[in-house]
N, C-alpha and C positions, 0 to 999 in steps of 0.2 A: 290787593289794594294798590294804588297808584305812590309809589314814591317821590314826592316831589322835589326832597334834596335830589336822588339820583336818576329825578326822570323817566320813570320806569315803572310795569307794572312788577308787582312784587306778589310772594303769595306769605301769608300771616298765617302762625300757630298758634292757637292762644294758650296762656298759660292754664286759662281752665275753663269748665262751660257748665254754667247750673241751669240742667232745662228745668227745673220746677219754676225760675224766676228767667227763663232763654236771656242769663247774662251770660258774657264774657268778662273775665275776671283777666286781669296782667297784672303782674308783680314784679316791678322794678325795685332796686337799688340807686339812690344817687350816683352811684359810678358808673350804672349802665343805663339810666333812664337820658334816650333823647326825646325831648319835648315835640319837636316837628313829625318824628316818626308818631309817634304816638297819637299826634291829631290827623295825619294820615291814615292811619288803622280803624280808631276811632270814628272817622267820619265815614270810613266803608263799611264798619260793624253797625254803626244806627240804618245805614241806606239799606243793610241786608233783613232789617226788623230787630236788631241785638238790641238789650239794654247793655251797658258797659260799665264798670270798675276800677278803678287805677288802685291799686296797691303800692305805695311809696313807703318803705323806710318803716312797715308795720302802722301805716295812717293810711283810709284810704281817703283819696284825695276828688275833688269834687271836676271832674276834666269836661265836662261839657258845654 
């Protein structure tokens, strides 16, 4: 995915991947969740056909 804070392409792990539903799940913490990274990834995971999930703080949160 394209890093836009640091300009660069970058490559992404994701915390987890359910092919029965081909999501990609991420599970942040308030201390490690960056927001811009996140809609960075996220908008590579939908361009590659992903559905996506944020997991924040045990909520997941609605990032699209």
């Amino acid at each position: 995915y394209y890093d836009s804070q640091k300009n660069k392409n970058r490559i992404a792990v994701p915390d987890f991947y359910l092919p029965e539903s081909n999501t990609i799940v991420e599970i942040k913490s308030n201390y490690t969740i960056n927001v811009q990274n996140m809609k960075d990834k996220f908008l590579e995971y939908k361009k590659l056909g992903y559905n996506t999930k944020l997991i924040l703080e045990n909520e997941e949160i609605n990032f699209n």
